[in-house]
VMD Tcl script that builds the backbone (N, CA, C; Angstrom):
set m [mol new atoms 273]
animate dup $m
set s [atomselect $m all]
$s set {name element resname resid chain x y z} {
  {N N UNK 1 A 0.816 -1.192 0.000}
  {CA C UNK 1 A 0.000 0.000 0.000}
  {C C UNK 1 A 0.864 1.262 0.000}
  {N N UNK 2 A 1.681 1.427 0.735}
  {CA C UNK 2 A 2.638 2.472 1.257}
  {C C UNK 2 A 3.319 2.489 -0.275}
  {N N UNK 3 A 3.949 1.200 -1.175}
  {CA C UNK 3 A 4.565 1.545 -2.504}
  {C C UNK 3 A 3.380 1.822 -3.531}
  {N N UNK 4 A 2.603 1.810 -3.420}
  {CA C UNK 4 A 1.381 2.576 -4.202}
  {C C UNK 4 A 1.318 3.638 -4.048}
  {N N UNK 5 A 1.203 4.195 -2.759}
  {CA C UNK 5 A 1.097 5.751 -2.369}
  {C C UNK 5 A 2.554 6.382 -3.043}
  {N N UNK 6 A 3.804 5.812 -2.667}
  {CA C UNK 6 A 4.840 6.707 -3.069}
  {C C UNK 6 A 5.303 6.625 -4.439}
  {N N UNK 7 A 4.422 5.898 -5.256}
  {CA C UNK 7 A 4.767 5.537 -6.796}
  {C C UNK 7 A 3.673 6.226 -7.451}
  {N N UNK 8 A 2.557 6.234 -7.143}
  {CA C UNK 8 A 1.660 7.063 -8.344}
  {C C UNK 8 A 1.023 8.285 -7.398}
  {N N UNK 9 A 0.312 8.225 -6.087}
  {CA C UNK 9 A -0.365 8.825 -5.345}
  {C C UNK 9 A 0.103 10.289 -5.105}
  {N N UNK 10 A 1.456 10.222 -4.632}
  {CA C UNK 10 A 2.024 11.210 -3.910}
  {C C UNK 10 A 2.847 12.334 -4.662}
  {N N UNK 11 A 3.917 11.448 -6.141}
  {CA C UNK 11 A 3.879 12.125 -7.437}
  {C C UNK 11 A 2.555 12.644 -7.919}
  {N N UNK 12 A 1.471 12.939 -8.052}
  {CA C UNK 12 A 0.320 13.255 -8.907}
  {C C UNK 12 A -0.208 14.302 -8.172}
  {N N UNK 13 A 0.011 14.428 -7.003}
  {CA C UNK 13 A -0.671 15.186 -6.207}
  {C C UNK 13 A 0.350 16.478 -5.862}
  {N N UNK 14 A 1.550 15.874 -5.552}
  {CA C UNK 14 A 2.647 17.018 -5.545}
  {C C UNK 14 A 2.333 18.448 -5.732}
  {N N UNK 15 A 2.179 18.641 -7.649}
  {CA C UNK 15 A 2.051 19.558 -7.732}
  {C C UNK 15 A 0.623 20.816 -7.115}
  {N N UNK 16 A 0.040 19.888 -6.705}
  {CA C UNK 16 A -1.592 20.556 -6.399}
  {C C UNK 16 A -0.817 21.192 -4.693}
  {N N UNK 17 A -0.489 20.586 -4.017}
  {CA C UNK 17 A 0.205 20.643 -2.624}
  {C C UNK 17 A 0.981 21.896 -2.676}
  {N N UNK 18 A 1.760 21.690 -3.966}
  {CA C UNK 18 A 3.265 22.971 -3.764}
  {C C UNK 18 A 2.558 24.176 -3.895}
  {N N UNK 19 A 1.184 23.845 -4.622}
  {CA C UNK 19 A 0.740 25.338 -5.398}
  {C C UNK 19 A -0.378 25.675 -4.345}
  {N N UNK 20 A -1.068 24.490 -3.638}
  {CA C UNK 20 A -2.197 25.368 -2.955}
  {C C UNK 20 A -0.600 25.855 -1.651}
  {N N UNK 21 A 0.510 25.558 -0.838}
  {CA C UNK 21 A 1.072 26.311 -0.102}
  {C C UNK 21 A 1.831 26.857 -0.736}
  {N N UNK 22 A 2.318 27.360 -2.152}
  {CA C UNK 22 A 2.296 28.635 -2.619}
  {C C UNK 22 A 1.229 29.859 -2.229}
  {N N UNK 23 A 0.138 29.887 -3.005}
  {CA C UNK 23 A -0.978 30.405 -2.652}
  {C C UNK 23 A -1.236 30.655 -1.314}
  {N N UNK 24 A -1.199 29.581 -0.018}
  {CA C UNK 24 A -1.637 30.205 1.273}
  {C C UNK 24 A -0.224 31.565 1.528}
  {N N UNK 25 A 0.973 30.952 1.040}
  {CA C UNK 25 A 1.835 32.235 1.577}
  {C C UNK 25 A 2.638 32.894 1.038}
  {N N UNK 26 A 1.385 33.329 -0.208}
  {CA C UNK 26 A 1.438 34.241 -1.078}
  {C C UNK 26 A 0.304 34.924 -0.271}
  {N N UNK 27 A -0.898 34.630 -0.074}
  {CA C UNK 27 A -2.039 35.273 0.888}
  {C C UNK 27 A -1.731 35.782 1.992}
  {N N UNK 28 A -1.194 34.998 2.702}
  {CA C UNK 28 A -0.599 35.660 4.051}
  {C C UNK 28 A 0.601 36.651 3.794}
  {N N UNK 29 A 1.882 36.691 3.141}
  {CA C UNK 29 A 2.364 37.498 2.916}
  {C C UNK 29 A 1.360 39.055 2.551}
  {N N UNK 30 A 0.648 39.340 2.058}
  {CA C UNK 30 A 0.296 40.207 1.306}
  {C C UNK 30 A -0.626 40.697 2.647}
  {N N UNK 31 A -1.257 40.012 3.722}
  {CA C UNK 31 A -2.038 40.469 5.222}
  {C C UNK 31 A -0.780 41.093 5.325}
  {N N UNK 32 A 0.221 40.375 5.727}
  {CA C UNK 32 A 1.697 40.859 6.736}
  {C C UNK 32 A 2.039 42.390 5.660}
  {N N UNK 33 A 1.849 42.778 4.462}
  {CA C UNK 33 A 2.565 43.947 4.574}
  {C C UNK 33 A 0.887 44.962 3.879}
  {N N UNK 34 A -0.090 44.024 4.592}
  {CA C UNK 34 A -1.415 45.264 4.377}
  {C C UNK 34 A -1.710 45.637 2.925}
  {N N UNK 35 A -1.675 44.872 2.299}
  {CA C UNK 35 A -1.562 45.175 0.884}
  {C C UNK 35 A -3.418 43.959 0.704}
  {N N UNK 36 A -4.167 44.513 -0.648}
  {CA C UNK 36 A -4.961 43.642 -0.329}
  {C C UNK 36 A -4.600 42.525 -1.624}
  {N N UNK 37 A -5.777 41.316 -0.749}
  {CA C UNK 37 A -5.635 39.726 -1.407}
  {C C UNK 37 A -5.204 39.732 -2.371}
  {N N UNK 38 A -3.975 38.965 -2.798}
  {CA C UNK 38 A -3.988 39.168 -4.103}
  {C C UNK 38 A -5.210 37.556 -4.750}
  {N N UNK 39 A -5.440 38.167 -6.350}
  {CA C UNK 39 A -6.101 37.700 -6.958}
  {C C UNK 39 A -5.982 36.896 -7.563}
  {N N UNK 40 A -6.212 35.216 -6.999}
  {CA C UNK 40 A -5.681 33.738 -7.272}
  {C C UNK 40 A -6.504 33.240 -7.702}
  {N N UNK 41 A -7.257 33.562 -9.312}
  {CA C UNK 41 A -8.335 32.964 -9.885}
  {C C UNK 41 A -8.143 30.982 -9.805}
  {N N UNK 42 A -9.190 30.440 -9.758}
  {CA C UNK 42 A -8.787 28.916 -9.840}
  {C C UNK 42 A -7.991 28.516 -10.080}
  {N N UNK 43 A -7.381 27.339 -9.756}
  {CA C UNK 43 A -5.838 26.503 -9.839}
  {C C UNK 43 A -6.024 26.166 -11.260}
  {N N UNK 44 A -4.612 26.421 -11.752}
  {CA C UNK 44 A -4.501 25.699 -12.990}
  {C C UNK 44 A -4.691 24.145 -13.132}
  {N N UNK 45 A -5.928 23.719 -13.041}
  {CA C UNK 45 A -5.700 22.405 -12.833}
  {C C UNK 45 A -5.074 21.572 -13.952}
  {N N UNK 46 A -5.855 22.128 -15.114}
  {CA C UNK 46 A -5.086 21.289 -16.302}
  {C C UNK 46 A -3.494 20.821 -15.779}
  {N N UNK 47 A -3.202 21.977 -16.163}
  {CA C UNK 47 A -1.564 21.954 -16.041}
  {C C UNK 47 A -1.112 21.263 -14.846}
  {N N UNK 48 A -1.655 21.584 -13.531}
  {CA C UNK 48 A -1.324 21.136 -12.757}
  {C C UNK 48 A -1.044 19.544 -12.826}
  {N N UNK 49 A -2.352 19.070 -13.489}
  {CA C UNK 49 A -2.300 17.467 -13.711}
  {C C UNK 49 A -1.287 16.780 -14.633}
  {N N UNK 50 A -0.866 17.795 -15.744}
  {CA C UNK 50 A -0.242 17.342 -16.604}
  {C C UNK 50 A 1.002 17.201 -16.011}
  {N N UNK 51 A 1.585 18.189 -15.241}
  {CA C UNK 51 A 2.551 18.119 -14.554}
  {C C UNK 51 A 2.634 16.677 -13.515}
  {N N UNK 52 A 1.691 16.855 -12.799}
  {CA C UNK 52 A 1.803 15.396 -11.803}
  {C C UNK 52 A 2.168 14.227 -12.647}
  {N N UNK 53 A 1.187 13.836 -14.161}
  {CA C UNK 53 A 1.463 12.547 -14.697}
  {C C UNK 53 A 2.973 12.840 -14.968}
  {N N UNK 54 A 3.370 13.977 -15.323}
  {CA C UNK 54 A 4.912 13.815 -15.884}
  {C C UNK 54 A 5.762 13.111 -14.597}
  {N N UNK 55 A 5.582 13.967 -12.864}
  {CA C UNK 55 A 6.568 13.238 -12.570}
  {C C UNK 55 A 5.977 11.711 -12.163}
  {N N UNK 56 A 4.511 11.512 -12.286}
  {CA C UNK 56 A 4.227 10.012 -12.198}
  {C C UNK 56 A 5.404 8.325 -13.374}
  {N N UNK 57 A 5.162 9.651 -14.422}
  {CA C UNK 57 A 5.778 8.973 -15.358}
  {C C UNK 57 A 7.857 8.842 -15.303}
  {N N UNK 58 A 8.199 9.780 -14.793}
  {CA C UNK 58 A 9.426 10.072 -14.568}
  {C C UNK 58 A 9.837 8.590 -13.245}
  {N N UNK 59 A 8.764 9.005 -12.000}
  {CA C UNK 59 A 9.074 7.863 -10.990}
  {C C UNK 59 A 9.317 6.549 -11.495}
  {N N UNK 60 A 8.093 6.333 -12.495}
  {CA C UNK 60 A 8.070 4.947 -12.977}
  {C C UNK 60 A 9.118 4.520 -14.124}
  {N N UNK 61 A 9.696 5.537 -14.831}
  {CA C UNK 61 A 10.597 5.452 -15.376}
  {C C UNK 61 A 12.466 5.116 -14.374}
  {N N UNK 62 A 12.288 5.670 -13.292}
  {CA C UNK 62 A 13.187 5.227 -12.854}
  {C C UNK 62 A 13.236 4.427 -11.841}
  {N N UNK 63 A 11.877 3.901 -11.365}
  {CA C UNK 63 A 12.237 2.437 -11.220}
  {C C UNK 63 A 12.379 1.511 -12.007}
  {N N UNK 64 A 11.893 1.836 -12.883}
  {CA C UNK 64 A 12.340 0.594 -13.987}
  {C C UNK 64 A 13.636 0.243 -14.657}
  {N N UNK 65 A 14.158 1.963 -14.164}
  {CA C UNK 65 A 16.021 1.722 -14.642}
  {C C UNK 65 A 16.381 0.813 -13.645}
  {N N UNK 66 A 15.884 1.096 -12.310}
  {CA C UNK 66 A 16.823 0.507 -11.296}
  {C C UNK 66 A 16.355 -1.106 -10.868}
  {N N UNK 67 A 15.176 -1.267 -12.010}
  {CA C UNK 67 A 14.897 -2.603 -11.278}
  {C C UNK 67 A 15.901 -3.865 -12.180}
  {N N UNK 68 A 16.198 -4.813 -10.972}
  {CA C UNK 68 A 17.338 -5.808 -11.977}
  {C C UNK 68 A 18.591 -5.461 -11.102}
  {N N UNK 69 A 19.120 -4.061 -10.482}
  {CA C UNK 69 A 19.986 -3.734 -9.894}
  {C C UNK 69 A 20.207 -4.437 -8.127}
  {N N UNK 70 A 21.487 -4.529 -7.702}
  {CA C UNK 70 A 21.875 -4.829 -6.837}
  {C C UNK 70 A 21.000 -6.210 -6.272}
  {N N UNK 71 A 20.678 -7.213 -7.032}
  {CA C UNK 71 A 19.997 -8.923 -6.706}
  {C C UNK 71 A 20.710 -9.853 -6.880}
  {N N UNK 72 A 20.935 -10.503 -5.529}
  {CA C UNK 72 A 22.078 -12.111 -5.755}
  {C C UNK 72 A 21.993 -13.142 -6.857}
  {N N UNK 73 A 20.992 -12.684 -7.724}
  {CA C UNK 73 A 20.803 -13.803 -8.336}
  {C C UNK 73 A 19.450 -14.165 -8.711}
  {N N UNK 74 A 18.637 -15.273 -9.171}
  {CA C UNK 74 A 17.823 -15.875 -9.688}
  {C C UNK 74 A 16.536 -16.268 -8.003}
  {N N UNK 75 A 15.124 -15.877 -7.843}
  {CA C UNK 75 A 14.270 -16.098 -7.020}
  {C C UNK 75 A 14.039 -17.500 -7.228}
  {N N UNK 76 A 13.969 -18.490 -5.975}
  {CA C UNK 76 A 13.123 -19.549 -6.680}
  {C C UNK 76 A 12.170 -19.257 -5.335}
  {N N UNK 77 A 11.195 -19.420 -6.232}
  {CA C UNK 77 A 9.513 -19.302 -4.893}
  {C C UNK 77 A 9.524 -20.575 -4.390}
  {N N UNK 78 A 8.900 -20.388 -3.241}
  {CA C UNK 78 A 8.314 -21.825 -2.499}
  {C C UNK 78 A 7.614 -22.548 -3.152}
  {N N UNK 79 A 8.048 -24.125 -2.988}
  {CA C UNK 79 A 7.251 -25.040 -3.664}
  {C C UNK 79 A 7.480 -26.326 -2.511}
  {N N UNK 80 A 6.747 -27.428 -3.318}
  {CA C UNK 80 A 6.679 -28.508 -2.414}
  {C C UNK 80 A 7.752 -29.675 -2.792}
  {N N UNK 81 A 8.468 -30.354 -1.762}
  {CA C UNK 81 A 9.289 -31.454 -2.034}
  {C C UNK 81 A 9.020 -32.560 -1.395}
  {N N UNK 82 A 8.590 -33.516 -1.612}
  {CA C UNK 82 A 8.564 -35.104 -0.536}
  {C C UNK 82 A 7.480 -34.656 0.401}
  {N N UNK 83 A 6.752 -33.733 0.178}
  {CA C UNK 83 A 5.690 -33.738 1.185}
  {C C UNK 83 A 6.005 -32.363 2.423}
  {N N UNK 84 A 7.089 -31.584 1.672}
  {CA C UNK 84 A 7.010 -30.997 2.862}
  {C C UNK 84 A 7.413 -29.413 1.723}
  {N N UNK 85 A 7.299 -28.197 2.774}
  {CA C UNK 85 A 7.217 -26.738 1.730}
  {C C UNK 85 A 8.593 -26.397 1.694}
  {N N UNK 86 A 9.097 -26.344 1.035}
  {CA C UNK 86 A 10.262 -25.592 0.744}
  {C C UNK 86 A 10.229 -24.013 0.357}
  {N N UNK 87 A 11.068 -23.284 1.364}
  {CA C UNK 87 A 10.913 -21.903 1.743}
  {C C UNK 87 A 11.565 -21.803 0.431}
  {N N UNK 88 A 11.406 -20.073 -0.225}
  {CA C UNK 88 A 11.925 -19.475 -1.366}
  {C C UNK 88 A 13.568 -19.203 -0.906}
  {N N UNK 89 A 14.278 -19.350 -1.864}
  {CA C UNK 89 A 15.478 -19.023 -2.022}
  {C C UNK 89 A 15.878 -17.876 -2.953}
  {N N UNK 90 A 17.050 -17.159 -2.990}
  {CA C UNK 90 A 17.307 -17.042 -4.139}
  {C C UNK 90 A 19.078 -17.693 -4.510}
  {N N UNK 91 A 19.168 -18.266 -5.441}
  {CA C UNK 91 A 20.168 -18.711 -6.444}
  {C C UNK 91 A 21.169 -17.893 -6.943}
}
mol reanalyze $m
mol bondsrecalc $m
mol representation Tube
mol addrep $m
């Protein structure tokens, strides 16, 4: 669950996060020197999204460089021998 969240969830959303706390302190700045609200018509969402799939796509691109890297060798999964389970190895 947790590699779901940090592989598509948390890339996609990013950009919506950076920009709505842009926006809060861009708002609050502008109280602190008495100046009024500035004027933050709706979030770019388009863009915003397009941006998230990019770094969705970027993450998944580099796990896929790194997958294959640093493994002893060949998995063998658990199976059965003479009646009894034989735990996974790897080879």
């Amino acid at each position: 669950m947790i590699r779901l969240l940090l592989t598509f969830v948390v890339p996609l959303l990013l950009p919506f996060i950076v920009y709505a706390v842009w926006g809060w302190l861009r708002r609050r700045q502008a109280v602190a020197r008495g100046e009024p609200m500035p004027d933050l018509k709706g979030p770019p969402v388009v863009w915003l999204g397009i941006v998230g799939i990019g770094l969705v796509i970027l993450v998944l691109g580099g796990l896929s460089l790194q997958r294959g890297q640093g493994t002893l060798g060949s998995y063998a999964p658990p199976h059965v021998e003479n009646g009894r389970i034989v735990p996974g190895t790897m080879k």
